[in-house]
C-alpha positions in Angstrom: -230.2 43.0 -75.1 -233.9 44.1 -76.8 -233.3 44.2 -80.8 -236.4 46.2 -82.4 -238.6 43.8 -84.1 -241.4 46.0 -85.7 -244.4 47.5 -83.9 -248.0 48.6 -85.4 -249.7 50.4 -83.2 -253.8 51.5 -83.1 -254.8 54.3 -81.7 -257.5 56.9 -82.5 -257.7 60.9 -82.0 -260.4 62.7 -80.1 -261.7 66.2 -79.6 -259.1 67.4 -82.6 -260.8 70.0 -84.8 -262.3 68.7 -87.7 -262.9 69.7 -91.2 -266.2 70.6 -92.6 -267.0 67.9 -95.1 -265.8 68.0 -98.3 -231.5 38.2 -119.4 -230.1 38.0 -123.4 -232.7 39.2 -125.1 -234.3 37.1 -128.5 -232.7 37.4 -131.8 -229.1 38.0 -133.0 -226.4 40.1 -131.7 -226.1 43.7 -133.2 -223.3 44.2 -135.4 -220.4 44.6 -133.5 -218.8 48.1 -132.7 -215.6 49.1 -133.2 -213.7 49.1 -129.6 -210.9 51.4 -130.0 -211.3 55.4 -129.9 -208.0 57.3 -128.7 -209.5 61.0 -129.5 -212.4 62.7 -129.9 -213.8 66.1 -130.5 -215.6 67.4 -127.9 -216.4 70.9 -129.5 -218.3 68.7 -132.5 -220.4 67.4 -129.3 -222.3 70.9 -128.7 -224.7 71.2 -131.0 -226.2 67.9 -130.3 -230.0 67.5 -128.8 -230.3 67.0 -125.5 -232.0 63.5 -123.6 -235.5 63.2 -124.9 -236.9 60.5 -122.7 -240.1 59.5 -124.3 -243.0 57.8 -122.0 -245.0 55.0 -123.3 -248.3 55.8 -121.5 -250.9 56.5 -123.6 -252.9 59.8 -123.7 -255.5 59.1 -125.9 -258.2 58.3 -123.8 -262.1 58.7 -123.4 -263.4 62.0 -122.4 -265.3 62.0 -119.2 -267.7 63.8 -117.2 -265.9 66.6 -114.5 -267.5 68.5 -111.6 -267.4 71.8 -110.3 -264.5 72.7 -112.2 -262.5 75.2 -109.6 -261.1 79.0 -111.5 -259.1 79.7 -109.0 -256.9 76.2 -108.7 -255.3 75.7 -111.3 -252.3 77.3 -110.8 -249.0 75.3 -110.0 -248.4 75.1 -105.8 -245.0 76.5 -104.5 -242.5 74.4 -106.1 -239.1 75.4 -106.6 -237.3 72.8 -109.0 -239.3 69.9 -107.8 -239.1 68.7 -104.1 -235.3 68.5 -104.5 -234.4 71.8 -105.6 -231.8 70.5 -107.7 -230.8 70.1 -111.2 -232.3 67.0 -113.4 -229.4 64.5 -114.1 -229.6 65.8 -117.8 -227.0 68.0 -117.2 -226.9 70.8 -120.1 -223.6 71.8 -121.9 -222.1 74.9 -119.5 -218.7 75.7 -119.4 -216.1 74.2 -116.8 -216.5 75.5 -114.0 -213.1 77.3 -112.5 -210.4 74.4 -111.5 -212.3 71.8 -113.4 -210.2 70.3 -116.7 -211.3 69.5 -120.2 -211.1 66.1 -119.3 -214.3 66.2 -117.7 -218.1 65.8 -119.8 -221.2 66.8 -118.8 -223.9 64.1 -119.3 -225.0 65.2 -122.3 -221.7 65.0 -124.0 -221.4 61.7 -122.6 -224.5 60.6 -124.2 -223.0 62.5 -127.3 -219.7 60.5 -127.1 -221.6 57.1 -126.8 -222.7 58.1 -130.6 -219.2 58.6 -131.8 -217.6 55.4 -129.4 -217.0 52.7 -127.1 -217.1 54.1 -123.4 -216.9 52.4 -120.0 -218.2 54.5 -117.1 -218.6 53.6 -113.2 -222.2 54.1 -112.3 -221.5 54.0 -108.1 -220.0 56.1 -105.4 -216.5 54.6 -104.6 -217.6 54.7 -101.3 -220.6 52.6 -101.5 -218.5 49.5 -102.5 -215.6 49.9 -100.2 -217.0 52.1 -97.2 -214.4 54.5 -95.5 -212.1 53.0 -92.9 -214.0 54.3 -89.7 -217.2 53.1 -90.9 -215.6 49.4 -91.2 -213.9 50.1 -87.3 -217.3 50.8 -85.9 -219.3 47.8 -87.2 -216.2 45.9 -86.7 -216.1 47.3 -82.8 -219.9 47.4 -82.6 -221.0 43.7 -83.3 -217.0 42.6 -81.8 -215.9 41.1 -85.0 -212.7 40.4 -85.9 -211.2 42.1 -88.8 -211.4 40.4 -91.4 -215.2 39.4 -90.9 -215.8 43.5 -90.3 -214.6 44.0 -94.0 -216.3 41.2 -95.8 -219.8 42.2 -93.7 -219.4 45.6 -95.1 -217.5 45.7 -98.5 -219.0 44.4 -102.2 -217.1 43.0 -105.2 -216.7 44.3 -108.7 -216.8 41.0 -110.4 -216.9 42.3 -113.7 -218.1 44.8 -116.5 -221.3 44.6 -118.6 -221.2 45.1 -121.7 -224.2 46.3 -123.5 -224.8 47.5 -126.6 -226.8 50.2 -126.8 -229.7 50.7 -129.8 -229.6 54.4 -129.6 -226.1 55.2 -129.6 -225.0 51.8 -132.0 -222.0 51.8 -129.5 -220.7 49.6 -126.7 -221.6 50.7 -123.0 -219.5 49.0 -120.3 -220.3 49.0 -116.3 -219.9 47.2 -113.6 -221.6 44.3 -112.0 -221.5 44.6 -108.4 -222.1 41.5 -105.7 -220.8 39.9 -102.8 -222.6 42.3 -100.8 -222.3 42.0 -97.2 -225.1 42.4 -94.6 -223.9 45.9 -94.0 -222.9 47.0 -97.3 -223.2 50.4 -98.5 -224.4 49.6 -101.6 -226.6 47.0 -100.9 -229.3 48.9 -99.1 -228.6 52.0 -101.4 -229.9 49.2 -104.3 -232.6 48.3 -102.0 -233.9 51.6 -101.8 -233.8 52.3 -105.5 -235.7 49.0 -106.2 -238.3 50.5 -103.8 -238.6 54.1 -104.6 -238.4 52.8 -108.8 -241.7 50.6 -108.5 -243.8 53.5 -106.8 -243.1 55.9 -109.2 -243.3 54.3 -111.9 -247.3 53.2 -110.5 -247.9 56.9 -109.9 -246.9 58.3 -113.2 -248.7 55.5 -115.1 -252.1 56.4 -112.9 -251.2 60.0 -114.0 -250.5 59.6 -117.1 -254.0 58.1 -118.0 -255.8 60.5 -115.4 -254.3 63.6 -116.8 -256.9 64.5 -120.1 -259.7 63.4 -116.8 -258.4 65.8 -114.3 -257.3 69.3 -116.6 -255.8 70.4 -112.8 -252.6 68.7 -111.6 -252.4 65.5 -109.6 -249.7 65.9 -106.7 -247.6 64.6 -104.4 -247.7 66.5 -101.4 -244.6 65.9 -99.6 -245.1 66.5 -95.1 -242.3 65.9 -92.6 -244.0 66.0 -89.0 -241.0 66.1 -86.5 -241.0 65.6 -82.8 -239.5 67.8 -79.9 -235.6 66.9 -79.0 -236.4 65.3 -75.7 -239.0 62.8 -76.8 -236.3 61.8 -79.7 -233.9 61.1 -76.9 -236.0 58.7 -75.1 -234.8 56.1 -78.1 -231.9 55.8 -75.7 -234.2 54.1 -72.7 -237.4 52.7 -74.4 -236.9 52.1 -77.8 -239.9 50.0 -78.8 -241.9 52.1 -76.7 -240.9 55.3 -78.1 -241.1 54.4 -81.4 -245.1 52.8 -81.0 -245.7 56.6 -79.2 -244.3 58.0 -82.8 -246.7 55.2 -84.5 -249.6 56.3 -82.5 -248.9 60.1 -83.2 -249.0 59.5 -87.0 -252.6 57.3 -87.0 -254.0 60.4 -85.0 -252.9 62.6 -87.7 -254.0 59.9 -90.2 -257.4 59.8 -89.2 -257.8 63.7 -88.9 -256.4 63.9 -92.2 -259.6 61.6 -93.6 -261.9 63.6 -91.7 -260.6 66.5 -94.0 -261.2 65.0 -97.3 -263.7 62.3 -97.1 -267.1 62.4 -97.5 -267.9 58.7 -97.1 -266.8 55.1 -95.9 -266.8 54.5 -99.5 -263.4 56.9 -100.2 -260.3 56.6 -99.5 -256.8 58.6 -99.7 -253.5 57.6 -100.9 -250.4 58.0 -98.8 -247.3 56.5 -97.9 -245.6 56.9 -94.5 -242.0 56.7 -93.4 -240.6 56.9 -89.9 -236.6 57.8 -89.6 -235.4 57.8 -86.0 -231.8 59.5 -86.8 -230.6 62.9 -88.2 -229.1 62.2 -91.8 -225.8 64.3 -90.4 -224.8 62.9 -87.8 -226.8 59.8 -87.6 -225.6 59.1 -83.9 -228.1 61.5 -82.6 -231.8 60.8 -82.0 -234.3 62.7 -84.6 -237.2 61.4 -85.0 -240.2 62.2 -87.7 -242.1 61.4 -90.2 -242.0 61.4 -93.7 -245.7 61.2 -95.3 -246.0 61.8 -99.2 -249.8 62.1 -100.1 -251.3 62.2 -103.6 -254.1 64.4 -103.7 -256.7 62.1 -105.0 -259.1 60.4 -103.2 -260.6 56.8 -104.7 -264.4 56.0 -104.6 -264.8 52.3 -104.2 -268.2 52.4 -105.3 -267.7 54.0 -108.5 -264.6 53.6 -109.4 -264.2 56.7 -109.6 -260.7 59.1 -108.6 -262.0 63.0 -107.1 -259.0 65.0 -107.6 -258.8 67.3 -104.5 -255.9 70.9 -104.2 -252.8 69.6 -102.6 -252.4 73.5 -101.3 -252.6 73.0 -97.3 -252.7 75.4 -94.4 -249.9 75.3 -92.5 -250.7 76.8 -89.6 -253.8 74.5 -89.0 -251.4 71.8 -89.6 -248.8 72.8 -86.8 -251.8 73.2 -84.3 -252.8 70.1 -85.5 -249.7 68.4 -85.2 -248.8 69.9 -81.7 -252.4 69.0 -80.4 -252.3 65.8 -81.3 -248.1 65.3 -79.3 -249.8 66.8 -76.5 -253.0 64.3 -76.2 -250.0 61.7 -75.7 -248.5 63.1 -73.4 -245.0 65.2 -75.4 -243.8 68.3 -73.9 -244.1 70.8 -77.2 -242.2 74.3 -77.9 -244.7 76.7 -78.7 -244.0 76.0 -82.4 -243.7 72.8 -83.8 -242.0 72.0 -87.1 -244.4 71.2 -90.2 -242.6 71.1 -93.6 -245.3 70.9 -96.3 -243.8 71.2 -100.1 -245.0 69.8 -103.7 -243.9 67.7 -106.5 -246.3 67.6 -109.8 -246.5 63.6 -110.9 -246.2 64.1 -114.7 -243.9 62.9 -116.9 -241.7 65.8 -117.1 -238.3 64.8 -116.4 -237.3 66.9 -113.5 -240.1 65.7 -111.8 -239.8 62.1 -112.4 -236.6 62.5 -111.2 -237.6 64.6 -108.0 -240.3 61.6 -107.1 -237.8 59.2 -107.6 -235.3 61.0 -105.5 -238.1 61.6 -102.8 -239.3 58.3 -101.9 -235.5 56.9 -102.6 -235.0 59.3 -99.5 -238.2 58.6 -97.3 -237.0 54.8 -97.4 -233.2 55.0 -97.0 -231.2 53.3 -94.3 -229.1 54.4 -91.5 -226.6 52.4 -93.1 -225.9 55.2 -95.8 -226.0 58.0 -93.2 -223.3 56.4 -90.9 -221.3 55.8 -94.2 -221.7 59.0 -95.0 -220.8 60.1 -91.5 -217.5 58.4 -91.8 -216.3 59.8 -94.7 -215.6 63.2 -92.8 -215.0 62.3 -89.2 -212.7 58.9 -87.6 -213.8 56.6 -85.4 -213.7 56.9 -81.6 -214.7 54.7 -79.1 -217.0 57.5 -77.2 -219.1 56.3 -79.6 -219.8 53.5 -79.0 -221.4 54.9 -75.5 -225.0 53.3 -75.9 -224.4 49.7 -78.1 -227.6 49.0 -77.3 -229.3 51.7 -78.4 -227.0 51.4 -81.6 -227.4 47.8 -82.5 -231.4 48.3 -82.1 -230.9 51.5 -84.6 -229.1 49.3 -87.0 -231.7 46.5 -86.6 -234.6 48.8 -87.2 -236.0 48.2 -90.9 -237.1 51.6 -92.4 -240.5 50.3 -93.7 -242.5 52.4 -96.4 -246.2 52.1 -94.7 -249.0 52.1 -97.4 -252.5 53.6 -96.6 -255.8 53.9 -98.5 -256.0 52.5 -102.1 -252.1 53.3 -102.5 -252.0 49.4 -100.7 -253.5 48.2 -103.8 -252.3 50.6 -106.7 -251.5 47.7 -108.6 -255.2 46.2 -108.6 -256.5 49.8 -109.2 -254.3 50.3 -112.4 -255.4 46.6 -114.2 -259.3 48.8 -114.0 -257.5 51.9 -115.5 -259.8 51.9 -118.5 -263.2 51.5 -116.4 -262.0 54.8 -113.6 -264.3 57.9 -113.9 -262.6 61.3 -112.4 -263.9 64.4 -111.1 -262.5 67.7 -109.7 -264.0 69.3 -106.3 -263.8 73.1 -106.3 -262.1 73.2 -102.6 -260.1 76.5 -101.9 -261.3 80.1 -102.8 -258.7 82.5 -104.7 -258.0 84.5 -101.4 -257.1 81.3 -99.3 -255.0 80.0 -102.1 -253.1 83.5 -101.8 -252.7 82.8 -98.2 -251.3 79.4 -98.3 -248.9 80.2 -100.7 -247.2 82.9 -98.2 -247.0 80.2 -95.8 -245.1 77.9 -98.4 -242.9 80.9 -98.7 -241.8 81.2 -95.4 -242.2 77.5 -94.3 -239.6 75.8 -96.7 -238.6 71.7 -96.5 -235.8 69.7 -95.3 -232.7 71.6 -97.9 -230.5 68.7 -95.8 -232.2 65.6 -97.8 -231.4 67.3 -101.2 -227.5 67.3 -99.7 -228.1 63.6 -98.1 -229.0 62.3 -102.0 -226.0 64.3 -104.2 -223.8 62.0 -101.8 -224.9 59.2 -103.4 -226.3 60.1 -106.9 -225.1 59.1 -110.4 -227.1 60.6 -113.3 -227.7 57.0 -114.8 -229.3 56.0 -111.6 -232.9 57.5 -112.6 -232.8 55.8 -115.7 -233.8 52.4 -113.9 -237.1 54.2 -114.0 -238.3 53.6 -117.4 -237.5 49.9 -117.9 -238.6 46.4 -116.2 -236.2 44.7 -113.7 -236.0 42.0 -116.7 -235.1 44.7 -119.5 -231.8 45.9 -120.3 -230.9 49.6 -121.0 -228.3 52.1 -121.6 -227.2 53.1 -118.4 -225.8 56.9 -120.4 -229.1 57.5 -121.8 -231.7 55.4 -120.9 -232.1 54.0 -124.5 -232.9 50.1 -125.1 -229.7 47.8 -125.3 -228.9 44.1 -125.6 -226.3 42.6 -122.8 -223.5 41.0 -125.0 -221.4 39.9 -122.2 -219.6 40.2 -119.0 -216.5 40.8 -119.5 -213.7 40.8 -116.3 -211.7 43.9 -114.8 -208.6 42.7 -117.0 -210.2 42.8 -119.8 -211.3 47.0 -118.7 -207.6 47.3 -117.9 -206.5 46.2 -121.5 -209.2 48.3 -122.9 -208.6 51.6 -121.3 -205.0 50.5 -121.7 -205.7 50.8 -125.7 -207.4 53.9 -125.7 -211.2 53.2 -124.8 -212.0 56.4 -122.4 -213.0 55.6 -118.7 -215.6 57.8 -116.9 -216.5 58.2 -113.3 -219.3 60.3 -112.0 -217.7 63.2 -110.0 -220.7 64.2 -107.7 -218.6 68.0 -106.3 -217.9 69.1 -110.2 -221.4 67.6 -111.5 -219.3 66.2 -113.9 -218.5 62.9 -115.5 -214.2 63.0 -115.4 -211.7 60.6 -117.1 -210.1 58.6 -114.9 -206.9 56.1 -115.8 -207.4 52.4 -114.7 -205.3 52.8 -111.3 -207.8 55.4 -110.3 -205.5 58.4 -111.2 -207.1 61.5 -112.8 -206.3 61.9 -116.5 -204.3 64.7 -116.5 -202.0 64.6 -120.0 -204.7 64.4 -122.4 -206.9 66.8 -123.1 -209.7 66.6 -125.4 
């Protein structure tokens, strides 16, 4: 049986139209807090300010020289709520929705309650941990394990609470400390993908951050998916190395028309990142493959260290002929139209849209692991399918690489120069294209399944992982500084919900955090 190893193809495209050119922390222990809090007032929590999260890049910084400063780009692209059309996880104060009990908070009156006491909150999906029974049966059926090997291969282990105090709230924060992952645990490569999508972002809004009193226009990250046709998706099933280096191949064509677009000389480079999913997020047993390719619309002079900031607004249409062109030179039947999805996030430091970057490249680099989870938690297992193995076990195999290009490969070089970089502006698109572009972003809108894909999985205090360093600790309620005081065991979270400390879990259906009871019951009784 072949198992997919990894492929990196090189091809090049001709005769495609081209563009003109253009740990405990040092010091004592905080005072401790008291522990027990049977009540509260959650009418007193209202009035209180929302999250403020506060970024420590600097913006006072040199002023620089700018050319050809465009008057007819400076307007926003077609963005509706960031590339996830969704809500930030600071969730503001709105009633309860209809069926949904005073025992539930919104975030914000969690981070209010962690002022006024002790709380201890789950910060996974149940289903992450322990996956649903049919996703357990098809590994266990797929790899012919026994059953016992099928749940320790797939399950994780709560061995305990953190407990944190946090320096914002002066309160203690408990969650839990998840391990004993096994190879095809849930969680585990949800974790992985955070970890990934975390150290990205946090690059591109420090570049930003410094670049944005140099550029006075905003730097982007222009989100493309470029799918292929059903039946080349299906030939997975016969050739899957194969297919997939035909995929590769497509995306270096479109890679190296893209820099004949933009760059003016060897010296420049782009920045982009490139993700190739094989599956369809729901139902992850059916072929779908395409790429997902986030570009930042700034191109790096090597020479003069020097960023020119270039309109992430693209036409649509050229980029479907494009596209369908460059499936045809390699031989892919194509429909008349071929699917293009172009759509915008701003990288600033506006919380929304850290989140939606966050959220974005979590989702470019997920695995098929989470989807099949997923996939089991509405439908049981059958043997019909398991009807290809082979096909499955390669799918499972298959590592969903995040491929860098241009100076994004060394972003981490590039921002230990930041105070030596120079940036300019090019004046690119004329007012009446700009008009025209923008129609097409109305009418061609993204993928609205990878927004539902990611509320599956989400937790507010997820994102919050973004402002600190892997050796930090931090409030996981409002992202605040904290000091770890201990790990304490599940009895001891019994005995403490037991004497009155209130429990939260992240209800992803009611966007709400609700009060749970130690056997996993709903709170009920007591109302607040």
């Amino acid at each position: 049986m072949k198992v997919y190893s990894g492929v990196s193809p090189h091809n090049h495209l001709d005769n495609l139209p081209s563009a003109p050119s253009l740990p405990l922390p040092s010091g004592g222990l905080p005072p401790k807090a008291p522990t027990e809090q049977n009540s509260f007032d959650k009418s007193s929590l209202r009035d209180k300010s929302l999250l403020n999260v506060c970024s420590s890049l600097s913006n006072d910084l040199d002023d620089i020289l700018l050319r050809d400063l465009s008057l007819d780009d400076g307007q926003q692209p077609y963005v509706q709520g960031g590339d996830m059309r969704m809500s930030p996880p600071c969730i503001s104060t709105t009633p309860s929705p209809e069926g949904v009990g005073a025992y539930t908070l919104t975030q914000r009156e969690l981070i209010d309650l962690h002022r006024e006491a002790d709380v201890i909150i789950q910060t996974h999906n149940d289903i992450l941990v322990n996956p649903p029974k049919g996703f357990v049966e098809f590994i266990q059926k797929l790899f012919d394990l026994d059953e016992l090997n099928a749940k320790l291969i797939t399950s994780a282990v709560i061995d305990g609470f953190y407990k944190v105090f946090c320096e914002e709230g002066h309160h203690v924060v408990y969650y839990p400390k998840i391990s004993n992952m096994g190879k095809f645990n849930p969680y585990r490569k949800h974790k992985t993908a955070k970890r990934s999508s975390s150290r990205i972002v946090k690059s591109l809004l420090e570049l930003a951050g410094y670049l944005q009193n140099k550029v006075k226009k905003g730097i982007y990250l222009i989100a493309l998916e470029l799918t292929f046709p059903k039946d080349f998706s299906y030939k997975l099933f016969d050739d899957f190395d194969g297919t997939i280096k035909k995929a590769m191949a497509c995306f270096k064509d479109f890679y190296d028309w893209f820099k004949s677009l933009k760059l003016r000389s060897k010296d420049e480079e782009l920045g982009l990142t490139d993700n190739l999913h094989l599956w369809s997020s729901k139902n992850p047993f059916e072929p779908h493959i395409h790429h997902h390719v986030n570009i930042v619309n700034l191109i790096w002079k090597r020479d003069q260290r020097k960023f020119i900031r270039f309109s992430p607004k693209l036409d649509v249409d050229k980029l479907q002929d494009v596209w369908k062109k460059i499936l045809q030179k390699h031989g892919i039947e194509t429909p008349e139209n071929v699917d293009v999805h172009v759509r915008f996030i701003e990288i600033c430091n506006k919380w929304e849209n850290k989140n939606d970057l966050f959220r974005r490249f979590r989702y470019c680099g997920r695995s098929v692991i989470l989807d099949f989870c997923r996939y089991f938690e509405d439908h049981e297992f059958d043997d019909s399918l398991l009807s290809n193995k082979e096909y499955l076990i390669n799918l499972l195999s298959y590592i969903n690489r995040r491929h860098n290009y241009g100076w994004l490969r060394y972003i981490s070089r590039i921002l230990k120069l930041l105070d030596e970089i120079w940036a300019e502006e090019m004046d690119d698109f004329t007012k009446e294209e700009e008009e025209l572009i923008l129609k097409d972003l109305e009418r061609l809108h993204g993928f609205d399944d990878e927004a539902e894909e990611l509320k599956q999985f989400d937790t507010p205090s997820e994102f919050l992982e973004l402002f600190y360093n892997a050796k930090d600790w931090y409030c996981p309620i409002c992202g605040s500084k904290a000091k770890l005081l201990d790990v304490v065991t599940v009895d001891t979270i019994s005995n403490l919900i037991n004497k009155g400390v209130l429990y939260f879990r992240w209800d992803q259906n009611r966007h709400r955090w609700v009060r749970f009871l130690g056997c996993g019951c709903y709170e009920k009784k007591e109302t607040f």
